[in-house]
C-alpha positions in Angstrom: 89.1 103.8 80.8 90.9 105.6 83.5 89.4 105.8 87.2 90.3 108.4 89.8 92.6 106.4 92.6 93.7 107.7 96.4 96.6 105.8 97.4 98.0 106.6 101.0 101.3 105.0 102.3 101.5 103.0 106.4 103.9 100.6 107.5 103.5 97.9 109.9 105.3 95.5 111.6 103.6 91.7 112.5 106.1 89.7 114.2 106.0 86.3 115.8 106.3 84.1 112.9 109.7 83.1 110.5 108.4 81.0 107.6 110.2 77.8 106.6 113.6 77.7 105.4 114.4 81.0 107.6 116.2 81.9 110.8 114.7 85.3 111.9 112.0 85.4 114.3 109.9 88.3 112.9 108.1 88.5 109.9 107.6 92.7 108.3 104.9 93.3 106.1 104.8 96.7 104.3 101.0 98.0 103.9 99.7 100.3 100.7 95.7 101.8 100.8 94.6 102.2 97.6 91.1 103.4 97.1 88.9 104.7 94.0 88.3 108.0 95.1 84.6 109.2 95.2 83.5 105.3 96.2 82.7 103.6 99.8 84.3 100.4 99.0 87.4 99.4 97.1 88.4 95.5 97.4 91.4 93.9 95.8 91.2 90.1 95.5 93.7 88.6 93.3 97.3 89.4 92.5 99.6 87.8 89.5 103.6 87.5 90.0 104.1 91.1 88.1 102.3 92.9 90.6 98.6 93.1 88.4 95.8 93.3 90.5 92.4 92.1 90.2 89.7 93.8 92.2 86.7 95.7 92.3 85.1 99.0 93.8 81.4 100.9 94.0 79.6 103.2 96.5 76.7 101.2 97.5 74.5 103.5 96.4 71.3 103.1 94.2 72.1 103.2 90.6 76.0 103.2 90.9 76.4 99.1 90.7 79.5 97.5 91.6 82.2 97.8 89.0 85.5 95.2 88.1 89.1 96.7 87.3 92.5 95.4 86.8 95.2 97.3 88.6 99.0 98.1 87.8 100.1 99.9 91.3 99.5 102.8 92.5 97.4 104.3 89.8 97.0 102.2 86.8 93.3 101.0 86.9 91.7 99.2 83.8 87.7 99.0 83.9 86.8 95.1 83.2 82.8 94.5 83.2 81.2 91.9 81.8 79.4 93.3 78.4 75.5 94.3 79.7 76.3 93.4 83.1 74.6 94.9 85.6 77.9 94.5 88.5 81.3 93.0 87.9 83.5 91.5 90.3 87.0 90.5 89.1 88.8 88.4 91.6 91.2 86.1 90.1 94.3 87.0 87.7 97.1 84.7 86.6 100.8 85.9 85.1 99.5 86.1 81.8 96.8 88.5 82.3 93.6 85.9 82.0 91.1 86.8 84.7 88.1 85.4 86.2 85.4 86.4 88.4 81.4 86.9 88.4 79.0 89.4 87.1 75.3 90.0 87.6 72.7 90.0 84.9 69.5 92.4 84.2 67.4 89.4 86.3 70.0 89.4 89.3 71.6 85.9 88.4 75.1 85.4 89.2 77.4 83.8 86.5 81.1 82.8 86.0 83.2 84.7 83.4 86.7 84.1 81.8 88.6 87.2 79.8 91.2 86.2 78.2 92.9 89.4 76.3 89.4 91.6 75.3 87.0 88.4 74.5 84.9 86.9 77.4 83.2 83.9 77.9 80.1 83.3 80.0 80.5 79.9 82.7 77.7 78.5 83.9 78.0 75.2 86.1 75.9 72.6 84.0 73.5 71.5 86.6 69.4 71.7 86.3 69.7 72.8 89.9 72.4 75.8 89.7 71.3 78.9 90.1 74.5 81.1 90.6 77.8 80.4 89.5 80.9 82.2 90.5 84.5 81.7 89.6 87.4 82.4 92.5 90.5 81.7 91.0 92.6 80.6 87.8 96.4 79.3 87.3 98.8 79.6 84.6 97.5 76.7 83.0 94.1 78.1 83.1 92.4 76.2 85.2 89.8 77.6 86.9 88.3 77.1 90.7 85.0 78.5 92.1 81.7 77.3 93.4 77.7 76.6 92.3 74.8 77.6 94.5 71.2 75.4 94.1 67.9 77.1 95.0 68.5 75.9 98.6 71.5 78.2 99.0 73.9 75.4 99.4 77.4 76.1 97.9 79.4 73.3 96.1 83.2 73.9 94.9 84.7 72.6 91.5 87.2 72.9 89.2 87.1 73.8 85.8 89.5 72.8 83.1 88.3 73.9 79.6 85.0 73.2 80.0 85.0 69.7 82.1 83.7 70.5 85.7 85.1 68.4 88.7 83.3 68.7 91.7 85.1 69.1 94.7 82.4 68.3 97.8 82.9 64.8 98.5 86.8 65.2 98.5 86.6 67.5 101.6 85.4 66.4 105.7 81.5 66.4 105.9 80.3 69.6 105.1 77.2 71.7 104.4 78.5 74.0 102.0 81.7 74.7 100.5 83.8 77.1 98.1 87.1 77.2 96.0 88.9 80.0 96.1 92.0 79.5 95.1 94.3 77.3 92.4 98.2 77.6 91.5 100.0 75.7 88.7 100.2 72.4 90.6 96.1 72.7 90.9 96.7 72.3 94.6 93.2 74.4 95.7 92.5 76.4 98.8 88.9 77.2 99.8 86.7 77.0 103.0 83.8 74.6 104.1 80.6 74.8 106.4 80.2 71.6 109.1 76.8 70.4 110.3 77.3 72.7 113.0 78.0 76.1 111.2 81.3 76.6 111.6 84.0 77.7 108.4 87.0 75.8 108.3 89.7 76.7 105.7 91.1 73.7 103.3 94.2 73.2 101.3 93.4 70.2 99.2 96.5 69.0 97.5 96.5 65.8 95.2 93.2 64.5 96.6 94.7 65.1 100.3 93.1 67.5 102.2 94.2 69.9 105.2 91.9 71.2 107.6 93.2 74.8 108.1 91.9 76.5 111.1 93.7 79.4 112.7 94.3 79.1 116.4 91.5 79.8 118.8 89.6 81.0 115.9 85.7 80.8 115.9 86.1 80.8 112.3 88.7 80.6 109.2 88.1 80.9 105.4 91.2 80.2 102.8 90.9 82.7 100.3 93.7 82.0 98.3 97.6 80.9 97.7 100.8 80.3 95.8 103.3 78.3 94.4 105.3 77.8 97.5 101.9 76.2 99.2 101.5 79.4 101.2 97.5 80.4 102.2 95.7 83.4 102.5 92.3 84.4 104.4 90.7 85.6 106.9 89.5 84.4 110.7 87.4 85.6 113.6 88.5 85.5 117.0 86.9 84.6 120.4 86.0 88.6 120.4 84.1 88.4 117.1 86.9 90.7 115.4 88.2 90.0 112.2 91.6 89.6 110.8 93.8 88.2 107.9 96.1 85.3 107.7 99.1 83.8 106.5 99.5 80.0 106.8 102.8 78.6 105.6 102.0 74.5 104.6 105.6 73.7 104.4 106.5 74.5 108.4 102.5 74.4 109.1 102.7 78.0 111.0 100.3 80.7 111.1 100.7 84.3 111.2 97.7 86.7 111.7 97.7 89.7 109.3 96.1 93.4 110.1 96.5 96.0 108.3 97.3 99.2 110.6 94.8 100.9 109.8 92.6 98.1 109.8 93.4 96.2 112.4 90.3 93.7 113.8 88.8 94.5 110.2 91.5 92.8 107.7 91.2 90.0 104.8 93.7 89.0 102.8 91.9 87.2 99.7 95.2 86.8 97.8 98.6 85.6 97.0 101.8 85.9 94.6 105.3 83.8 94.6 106.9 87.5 95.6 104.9 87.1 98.6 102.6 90.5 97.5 99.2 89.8 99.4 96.0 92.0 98.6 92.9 92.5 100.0 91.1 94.9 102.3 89.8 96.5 105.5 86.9 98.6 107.2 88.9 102.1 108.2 87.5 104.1 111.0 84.5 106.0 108.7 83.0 102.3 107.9 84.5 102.7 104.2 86.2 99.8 102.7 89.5 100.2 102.2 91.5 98.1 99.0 95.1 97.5 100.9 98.4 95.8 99.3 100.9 94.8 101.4 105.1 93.0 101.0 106.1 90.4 103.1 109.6 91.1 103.9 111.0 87.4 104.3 113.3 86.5 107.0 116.6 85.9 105.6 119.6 83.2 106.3 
């Protein structure tokens, strides 16, 4: 099934930053708005190395629920919903097309899901106490990262490989919640955690070693995903309350902020490929939200 798309062309330059291994000092990222046309919302969260996206879109309206796709740019949308979901939301995508995400059931109760080529497979975090599952991210191997919510509302991140769950709580710095959000093929995890005094911090947790990732003078900082080359994607607040994306590079331990011109103060990037293609989205000036992929144009030697 074929959706109706809008795509709409800016570049932008975000400078300050040359990533490890490089000798210019400025960093260009390239910026492409995509949108489903007739919809308020269009967010694309996961990216594979060909370029396929993994994403969703709705209008917030009654009776028009949210709705999954897959994407080949600008215009090749692929419907993916759970069968007899209620909502979809497909967020991660590895190079051989398997995705992941979550869908909502006719009694509102989030689950995991797993589609590999047209079969899918329900995940459910094996706990008397889960009440919502939702899976983030997936790797070439296929394993799988997300997170399990009890009846309390408190989040706790794992890792599934086949169906053996590792949870991921205890390995990070004390914390009230957590997610996973991210895995690549060395199952080095990205993801985000809550501390006892309510503040997200980003984490890149790499053979049970774990970075604290928190973008400078931010108020707040969630990892939402990364790469083979150890490179982080996300999101932070400043001092002003604004939001904006991120780039953390793990290798030279640099930051870059990421907006999206015509979404600057409003950006998240929620994903990552090895080509250095980031996705993810923006509020625009009408209080829509904007899908938006953007290039890293890497400094050179």
């Amino acid at each position: 099934m074929k959706l109706k798309f809008a795509v709409a062309v800016m570049l932008g330059l975000v400078a300050s930053v040359c990533f490890a291994g490089t000798t210019s000092d400025d960093t260009t990222f390239s910026f492409t708005t995509i949108n489903v046309k007739t919809d308020t919302f269009t967010q694309l969260l996961g990216v594979n190395n060909s370029g396929v996206i993994a994403g969703y879109h709705g209008s917030g309206a009654a009776g028009h629920p949210n709705q999954g796709f897959t994407l080949i740019p600008p215009s090749s949308f692929t419907v993916e919903n759970f069968p007899m979901s209620v909502q979809t939301q497909v967020i991660g995508i590895n190079n051989a097309g398997l995705t992941d995400g979550f869908y909502i059931d006719n009694s509102g109760v989030n689950h995991g899901f797993i589609k590999t080529g047209s079969s899918y497979r329900n995940v459910d975090f094996p706990n008397a106490t889960s009440v919502l599952t939702q899976l983030l991210g997936i790797n070439d191997g296929g394993v799988e990262v997300g997170y399990w919510q009890n009846g309390a509302g408190t989040q706790f991140p794992f890792m599934l490989m086949g169906t053996t769950f590792t949870q991921l709580d205890s390995m990070l710095p004390a914390n009230t919640s957590a997610q996973a959000t991210g895995v690549n093929d060395s199952s080095e995890i990205s993801g985000f955690y809550v501390d006892s005094s309510s503040v997200n911090h980003g984490f890149l947790l790499i053979k049970g070693v774990v970075t604290v990732l928190d973008f400078p003078e931010a108020t707040f900082t969630q990892a939402l995903g990364l790469n083979n080359l150890q490179e982080v994607v996300g999101t932070y607040m400043d001092a002003k309350g604004n939001t904006h994306g991120f780039l953390y590079d793990s290798k030279s331990k640099t930051y870059q902020s990421v907006n999206d011109p015509s979404g600057v103060d409003t950006t998240v990037v929620n994903g990552i490929n090895d080509q250095g293609q980031i996705v993810g989205f923006y509020v625009d000036g009408s209080g829509n939200t904007d899908g938006f992929v953007g290039h890293i144009v890497r400094c050179v030697n």
